[in-house]
Structures are given as structure tokens and as C-alpha cells.
C-alpha positions in Angstrom: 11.9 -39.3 -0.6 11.1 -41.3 2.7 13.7 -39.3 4.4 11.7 -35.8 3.3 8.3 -37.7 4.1 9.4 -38.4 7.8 11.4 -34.7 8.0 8.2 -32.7 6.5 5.9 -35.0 9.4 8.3 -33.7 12.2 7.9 -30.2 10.9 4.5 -29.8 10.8 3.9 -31.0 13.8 6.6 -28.6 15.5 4.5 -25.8 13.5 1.1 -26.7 15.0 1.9 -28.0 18.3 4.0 -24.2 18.8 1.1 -22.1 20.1 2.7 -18.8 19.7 3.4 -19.8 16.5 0.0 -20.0 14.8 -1.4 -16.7 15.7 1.1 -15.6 13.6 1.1 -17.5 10.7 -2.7 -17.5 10.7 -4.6 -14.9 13.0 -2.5 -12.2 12.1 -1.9 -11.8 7.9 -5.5 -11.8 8.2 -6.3 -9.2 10.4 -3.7 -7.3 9.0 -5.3 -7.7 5.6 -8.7 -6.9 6.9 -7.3 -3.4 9.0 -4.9 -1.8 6.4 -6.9 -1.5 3.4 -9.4 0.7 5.5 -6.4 3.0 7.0 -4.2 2.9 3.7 -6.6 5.6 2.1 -5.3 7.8 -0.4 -8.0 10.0 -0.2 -7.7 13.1 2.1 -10.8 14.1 3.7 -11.5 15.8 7.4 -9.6 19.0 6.5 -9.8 21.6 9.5 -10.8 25.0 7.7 -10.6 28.0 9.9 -12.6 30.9 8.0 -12.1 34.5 8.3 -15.5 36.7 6.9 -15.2 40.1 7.0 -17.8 40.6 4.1 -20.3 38.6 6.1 -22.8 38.6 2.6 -25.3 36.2 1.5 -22.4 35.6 -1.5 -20.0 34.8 1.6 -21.9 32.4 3.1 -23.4 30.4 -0.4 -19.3 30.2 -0.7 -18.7 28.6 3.0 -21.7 26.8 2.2 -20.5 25.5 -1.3 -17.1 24.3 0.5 -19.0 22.4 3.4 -21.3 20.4 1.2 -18.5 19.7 -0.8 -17.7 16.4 2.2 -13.9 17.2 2.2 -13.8 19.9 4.7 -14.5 20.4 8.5 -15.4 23.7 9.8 -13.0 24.3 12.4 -15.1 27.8 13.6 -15.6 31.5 12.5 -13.0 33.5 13.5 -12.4 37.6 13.3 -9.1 38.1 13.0 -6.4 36.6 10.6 -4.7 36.5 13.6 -6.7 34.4 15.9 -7.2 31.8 13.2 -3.1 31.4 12.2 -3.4 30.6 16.5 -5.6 27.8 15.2 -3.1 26.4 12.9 -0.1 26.7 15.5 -2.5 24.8 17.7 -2.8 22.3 15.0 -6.4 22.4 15.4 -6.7 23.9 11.9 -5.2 23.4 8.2 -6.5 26.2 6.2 -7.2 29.5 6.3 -9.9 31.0 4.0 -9.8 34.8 4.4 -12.8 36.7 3.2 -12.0 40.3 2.3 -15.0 43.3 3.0 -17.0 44.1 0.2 -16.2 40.9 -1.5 -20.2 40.8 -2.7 -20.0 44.0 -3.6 -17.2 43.7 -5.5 -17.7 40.6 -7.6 -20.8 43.1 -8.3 -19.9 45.8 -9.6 -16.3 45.1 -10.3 -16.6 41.4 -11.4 -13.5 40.5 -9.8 -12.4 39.7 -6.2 -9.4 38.3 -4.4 -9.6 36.1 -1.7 -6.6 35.3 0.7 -5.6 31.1 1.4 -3.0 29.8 4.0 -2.4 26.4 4.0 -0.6 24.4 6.9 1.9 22.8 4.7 3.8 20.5 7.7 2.3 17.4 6.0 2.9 18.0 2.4 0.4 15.7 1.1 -2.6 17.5 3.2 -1.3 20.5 2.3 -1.5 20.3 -1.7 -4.4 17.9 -1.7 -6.5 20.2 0.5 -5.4 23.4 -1.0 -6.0 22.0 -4.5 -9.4 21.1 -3.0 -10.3 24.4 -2.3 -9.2 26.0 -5.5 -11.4 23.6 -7.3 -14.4 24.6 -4.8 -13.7 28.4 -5.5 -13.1 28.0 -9.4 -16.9 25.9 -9.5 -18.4 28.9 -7.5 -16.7 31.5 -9.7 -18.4 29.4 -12.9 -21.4 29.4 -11.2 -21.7 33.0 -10.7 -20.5 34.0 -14.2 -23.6 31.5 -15.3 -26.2 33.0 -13.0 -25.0 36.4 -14.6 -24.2 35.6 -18.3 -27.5 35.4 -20.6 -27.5 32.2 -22.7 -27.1 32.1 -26.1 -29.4 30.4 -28.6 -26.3 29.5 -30.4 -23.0 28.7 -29.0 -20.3 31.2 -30.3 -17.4 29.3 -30.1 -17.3 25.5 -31.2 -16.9 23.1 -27.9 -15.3 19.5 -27.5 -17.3 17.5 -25.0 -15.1 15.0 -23.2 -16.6 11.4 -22.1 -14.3 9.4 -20.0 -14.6 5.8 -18.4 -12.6 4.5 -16.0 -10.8 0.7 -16.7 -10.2 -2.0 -14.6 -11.7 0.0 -11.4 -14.4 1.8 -12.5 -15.8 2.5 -8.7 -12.7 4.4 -8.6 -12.3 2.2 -5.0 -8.8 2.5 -3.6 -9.1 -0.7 -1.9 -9.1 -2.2 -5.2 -5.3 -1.1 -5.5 -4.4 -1.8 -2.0 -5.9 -4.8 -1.1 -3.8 -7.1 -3.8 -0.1 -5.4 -2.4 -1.2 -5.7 0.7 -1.9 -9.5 0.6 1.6 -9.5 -1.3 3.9 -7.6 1.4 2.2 -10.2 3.9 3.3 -13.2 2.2 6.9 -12.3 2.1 6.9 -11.3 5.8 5.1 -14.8 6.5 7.7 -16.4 4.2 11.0 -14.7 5.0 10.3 -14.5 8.9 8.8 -17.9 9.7 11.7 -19.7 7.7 14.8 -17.6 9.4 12.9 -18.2 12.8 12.6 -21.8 12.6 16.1 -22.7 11.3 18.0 -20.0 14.2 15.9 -21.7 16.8 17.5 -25.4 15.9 20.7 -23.1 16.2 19.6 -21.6 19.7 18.4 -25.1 21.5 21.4 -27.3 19.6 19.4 -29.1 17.9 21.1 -28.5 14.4 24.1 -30.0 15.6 22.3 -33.3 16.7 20.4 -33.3 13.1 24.3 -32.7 11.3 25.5 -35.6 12.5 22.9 -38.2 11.5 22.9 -39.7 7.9 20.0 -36.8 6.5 21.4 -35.2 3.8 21.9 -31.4 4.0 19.3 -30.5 0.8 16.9 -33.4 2.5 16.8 -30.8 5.8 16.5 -28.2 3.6 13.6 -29.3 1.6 12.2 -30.1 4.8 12.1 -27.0 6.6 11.0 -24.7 3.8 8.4 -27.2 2.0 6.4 -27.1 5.3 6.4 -22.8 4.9 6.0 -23.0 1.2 2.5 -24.9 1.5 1.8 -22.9 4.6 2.8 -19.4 2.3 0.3 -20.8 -0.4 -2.5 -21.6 2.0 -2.7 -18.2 3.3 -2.7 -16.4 -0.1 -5.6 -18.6 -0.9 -7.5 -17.8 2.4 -6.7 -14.0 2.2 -7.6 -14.0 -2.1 -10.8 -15.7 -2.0 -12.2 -15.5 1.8 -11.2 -12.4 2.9 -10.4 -10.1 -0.6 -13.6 -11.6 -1.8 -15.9 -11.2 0.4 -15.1 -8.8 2.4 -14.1 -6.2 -0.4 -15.7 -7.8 -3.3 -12.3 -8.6 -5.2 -13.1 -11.1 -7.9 -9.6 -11.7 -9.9 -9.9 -11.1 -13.4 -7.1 -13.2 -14.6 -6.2 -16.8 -14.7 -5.7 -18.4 -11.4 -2.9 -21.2 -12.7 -0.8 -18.1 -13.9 -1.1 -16.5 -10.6 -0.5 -19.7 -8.6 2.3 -20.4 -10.8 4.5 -17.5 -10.2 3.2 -17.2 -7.0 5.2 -20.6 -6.1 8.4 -19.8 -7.8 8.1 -16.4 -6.1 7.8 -18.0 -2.6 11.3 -20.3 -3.9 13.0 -17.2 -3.5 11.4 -15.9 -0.3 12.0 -19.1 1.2 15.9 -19.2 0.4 15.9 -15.3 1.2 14.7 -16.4 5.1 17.1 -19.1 4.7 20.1 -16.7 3.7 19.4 -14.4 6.4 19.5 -17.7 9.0 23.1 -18.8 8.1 24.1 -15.4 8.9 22.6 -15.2 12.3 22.6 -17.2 15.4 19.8 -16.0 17.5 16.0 -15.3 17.0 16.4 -11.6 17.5 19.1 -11.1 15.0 17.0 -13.3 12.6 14.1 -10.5 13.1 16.3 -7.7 13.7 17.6 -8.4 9.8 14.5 -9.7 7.9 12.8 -6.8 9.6 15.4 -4.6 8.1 14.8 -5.6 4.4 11.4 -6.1 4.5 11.1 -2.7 6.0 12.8 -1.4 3.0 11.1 -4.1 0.2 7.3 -2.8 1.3 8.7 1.1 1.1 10.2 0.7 -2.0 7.8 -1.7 -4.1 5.3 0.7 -5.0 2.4 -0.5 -2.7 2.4 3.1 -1.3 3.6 5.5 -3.4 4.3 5.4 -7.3 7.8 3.8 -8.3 7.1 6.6 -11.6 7.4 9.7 -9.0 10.8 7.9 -7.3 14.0 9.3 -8.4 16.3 7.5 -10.7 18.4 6.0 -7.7 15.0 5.0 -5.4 13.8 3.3 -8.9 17.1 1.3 -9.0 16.7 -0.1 -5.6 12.6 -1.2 -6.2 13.8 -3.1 -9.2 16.2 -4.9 -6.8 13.2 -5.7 -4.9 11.4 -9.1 -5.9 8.3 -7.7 -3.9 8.3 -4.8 -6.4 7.5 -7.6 -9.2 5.1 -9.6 -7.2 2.9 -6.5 -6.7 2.7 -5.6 -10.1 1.7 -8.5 -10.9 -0.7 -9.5 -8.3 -2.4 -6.2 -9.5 -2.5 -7.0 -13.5 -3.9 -10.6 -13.0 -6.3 -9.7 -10.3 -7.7 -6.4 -12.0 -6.6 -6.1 -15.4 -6.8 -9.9 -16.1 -3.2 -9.5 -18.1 -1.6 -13.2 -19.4 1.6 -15.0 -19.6 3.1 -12.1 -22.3 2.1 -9.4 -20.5 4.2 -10.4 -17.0 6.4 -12.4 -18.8 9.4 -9.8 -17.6 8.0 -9.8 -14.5 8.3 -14.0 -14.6 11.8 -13.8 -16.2 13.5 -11.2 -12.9 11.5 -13.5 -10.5 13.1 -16.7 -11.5 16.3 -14.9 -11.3 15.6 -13.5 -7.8 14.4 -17.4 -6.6 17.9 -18.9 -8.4 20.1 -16.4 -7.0 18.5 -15.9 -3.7 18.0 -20.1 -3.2 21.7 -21.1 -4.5 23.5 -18.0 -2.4 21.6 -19.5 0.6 22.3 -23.1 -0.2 26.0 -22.1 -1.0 26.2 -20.2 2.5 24.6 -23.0 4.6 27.4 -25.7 3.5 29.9 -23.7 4.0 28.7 -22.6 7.5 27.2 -25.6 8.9 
């Protein structure tokens, strides 16, 4: 225990007098936590709509109207040719096309029907659909509202009617930073926890230093405990400022769960973070393979753990590889304890794959390092 006292003195102080060192394990999880959640927006607003009226009605222009105030649109300009708006769209300066045929007024009129022509810019997907299904939803509520303007009430309703009352659970602001703000805070504790641990043990490769320390009496699990204790505090300490300084009050997070329960698989979770960083440093002998490699996986861990899109819309092979992910588990669960408030049986599966992760991430490394060392 003395020998792990004097080895986790030496560490910290390597940690804190390295001045390139802090910004990272300090300045930047939390500017990163304070920027993405703003940018990671899964809403889809701003949508350049290039408008062709060849009507040019007072029903044509309650319609461009209707779509302006609707706030997910941007007039991108009048145009009199079908022509000289696709132009726009080849320009990228424009994502739709709304195409207002002559006579439309007077056709809804007399004919009570009208077609209108849309073009959607479908190089990003995701725009494309959203937007599009956007501006059907617009042209379906102006369609209901002529058909009421023209349709005399009833005294009595002809048809029997089921009224629908929703409420919305766990986020009832509907607030996407809500969903985000919890992975987010996950993702950077594995980068802080997998980088900083293969970082410090290749640079005792890279000055010789881990030569000098293999020959002295300390046992090889006393400079193991040693290096990753100091990163497994550090880990912690940076959840805590990012959970309750920065997720509270700067989005207004309050966790809904139990705190111990979080802690607690938070700290086996980082076990297995910490022997992943120290797996990936027996295999490497310089800095920039170290971050050349964890880059690699964590690269694929944050793609594939459902922080941004649903594991449910992967296919069966991408769903394979997220449950392979221990950041896949420590997502989901960050987001039941902190919004849904779940317990012990609820994430108990969750608890189960995460021990496994730490045992067989921790012994592989161990295993590795005696053999290589």
C-alpha cells in the first residue's frame, strides 16, 4: 500500500505539473460539452424554398404566407421560371421548389381540387425528407383550412369522433438537449479515459523510463494501479463537474435517478476504459500510434452507440457491432437514470455486459503487459 501511496504521489504530480496536459483533461471535455449539444440538433430548420407563382392570387400568397410563419422555411426569392429556380438548387442556394400552377384559385374554386408541383434537393437525405415532409404537412393544414372556411358547420356531428390527448414522458419540453447532453458527457469520458491512460504509459516507453521503473523492486500490478488510479479519480471528477456544473446549470438537467447507482456503474465502467487505454499501450510504442489507435475505436464506439442515430434503424450487422461497444451501454444508461430515474432492475443487463467488458478488457491488458514488458 505504501508502494501505491508513493507511485499515485509521483503521478499526480507528473499530471499537474504537464501543462499541455491539463487543458485537455480539464478545459476541453467541458467546452466540448458546452458546444456540441447546441450544434447536435436534430431539428431541421433554415430550409431554402425557391417558389414558382404563376397564379399570383390572394389564395397563392395566404399559402407562401402559411409556409413562412410556419419558422421552418427561408424564402430563397420569387422566381418565373421552373427553370431559373432548379438554377437555384444547382447553385445550392436553394432546397425546394414549390411550383404554383395558373388558375390554382380558381380552380380550388370551382373545381375543389388543384395540384401543386414539389422538387426537393435530396443530396442530403435527412433535409430532404424532413423538409419535404414539412411542407406536405403545411399544404395538408391549408387544404383543412379551406375545406373549413367553405364547409357549413353542423349542429350535430355526423360521424362519431375519437379525440386524442397525448403527453410527452420523461422530456415533456420536447428539448433535444435533454437526449444529447447525457451521451455527450458519456463519449467524453471514454475519450478522457482511454486516451490519457495509453498516452501516459507510451510516453514512459518513448523517454525509457519504463525500463528504469522494470528493474526496481515495484511490483508490475503496484505500477499499474498506479497509473490508472490517478485517471480513474481524474475520469470521475470530470463527470461530476460536467453532471452537476455544467449539465445543470447551463441546460437545466436535474438527474432523476439515484446518484450512488450512477456513480456505481460509472466506476466499474471506467475499470474497463482504463484497461482498454492500457491494452492499446502494450501494443504501441509511440504517442502517435497510441492516438492513431484509440482514435480509431473511439471513432467507431461514438458512431455506433446510438448517441446520434437510433441503434433500432441500424441493420442487424451495425446492431451487432454497438452491442460490442461498452459505450453503447453506458449511454443507455446515463439516459434512464438521468431522465427516466430507472433503478438497479431496470439496467441490471446493462450492469451485467459492463462488468464483462471491464474483466475482459482489464485481464486482456494485464495479460498483454506481462507478457510484453
Amino acid at each position: 500500500m505504501r508502494t501505491i501511496f508513493f507511485l499515485l504521489r509521483k503521478e499526480f504530480k507528473q499530471i499537474f505539473r504537464n501543462r499541455a496536459l491539463l487543458p485537455l483533461i480539464f478545459v476541453a471535455p467541458i467546452l466540448q460539452l458546452l458546444i456540441l449539444p447546441l450544434a447536435a440538433n436534430y431539428e431541421v430548420k433554415n430550409i431554402n424554398l425557391a417558389v414558382v407563382d404563376h397564379d399570383k392570387s390572394p389564395y397563392s400568397q395566404k399559402l407562401i404566407s402559411k409556409i413562412m410563419a410556419s419558422g421552418y422555411f427561408k424564402l430563397s426569392g420569387y422566381y418565373e421560371g421552373y427553370d431559373v429556380a432548379f438554377h437555384q438548387i444547382e447553385k445550392d442556394e436553394a432546397d425546394l421548389i414549390l411550383e404554383i400552377p395558373d388558375h390554382f384559385e380558381r380552380n380550388i374554386v370551382k373545381e375543389n381540387t388543384e395540384k401543386i408541383f414539389l422538387a426537393v434537393n435530396a443530396i442530403n437525405g435527412t433535409k430532404a425528407n424532413l423538409g419535404g415532409a414539412y411542407l406536405i404537412q403545411v399544404l395538408a393544414d391549408f387544404n383543412s383550412q379551406i375545406r373549413m372556411e367553405w364547409k357549413q358547420q353542423s349542429r350535430f356531428n355526423e360521424a362519431p369522433t375519437i379525440e386524442v390527448m397525448h403527453s410527452n414522458w420523461y422530456n415533456p419540453m420536447m428539448n433535444f438537449r435533454y437526449f444529447m447532453v447525457p451521451g455527450i458527457l458519456a463519449v467524453l469520458v471514454t475519450m478522457i479515459g482511454s486516451y490519457m491512460t495509453a498516452l501516459n504509459i507510451v510516453k514512459e516507453k518513448e523517454i525509457g523510463t519504463i525500463e528504469q521503473i522494470n528493474v526496481t523492486p515495484i511490483r508490475k500490478h503496484h505500477f499499474i494501479l498506479g497509473k490508472l488510479i490517478p485517471f480513474w479519480v481524474l475520469g470521475i471528477f470530470v463527470f461530476s463537474f460536467g453532471l452537476f456544473v455544467v449539465s445543470f446549470l447551463v441546460y437545466g438537467i436535474i438527474p432523476q435517478g439515484n446518484l450512488f447507482l450512477l456513480y456505481g456503474f460509472l466506476a466499474v465502467y471506467l475499470v474497463g476504459i482504463l484497461g482498454f487505454g492500457l491494452l492499446i499501450s502494450t501494443y504501441c510504442d509511440t504517442q502517435q500510434q497510441a492516438m492513431s489507435v484509440s482514435f480509431f475505436f473511439v471513432m467507431i464506439f461514438m458512431l455506433m452507440s446510438g448517441l446520434f442515430t437510433p441503434i433500432d434503424s441500424m441493420p442487424s450487422w451495425a446492431k451487432a457491432i454497438s452491442q460490442l461497444s461498452p459505450v453503447t451501454y453506458f449511454i443507455e444508461v446515463m439516459r434512464m437514470i438521468v431522465l427516466k430515474g430507472s433503478s438497479f432492475a431496470d439496467i441490471k443487463y446493462h450492469f451485467v455486459a459492463i462488468v464483462g467488458f471491464s474483466v475482459l478488457l482489464m485481464g486482456w491488458a494485464i495479460l498483454n503487459y506481462r507478457k510484453t514488458m
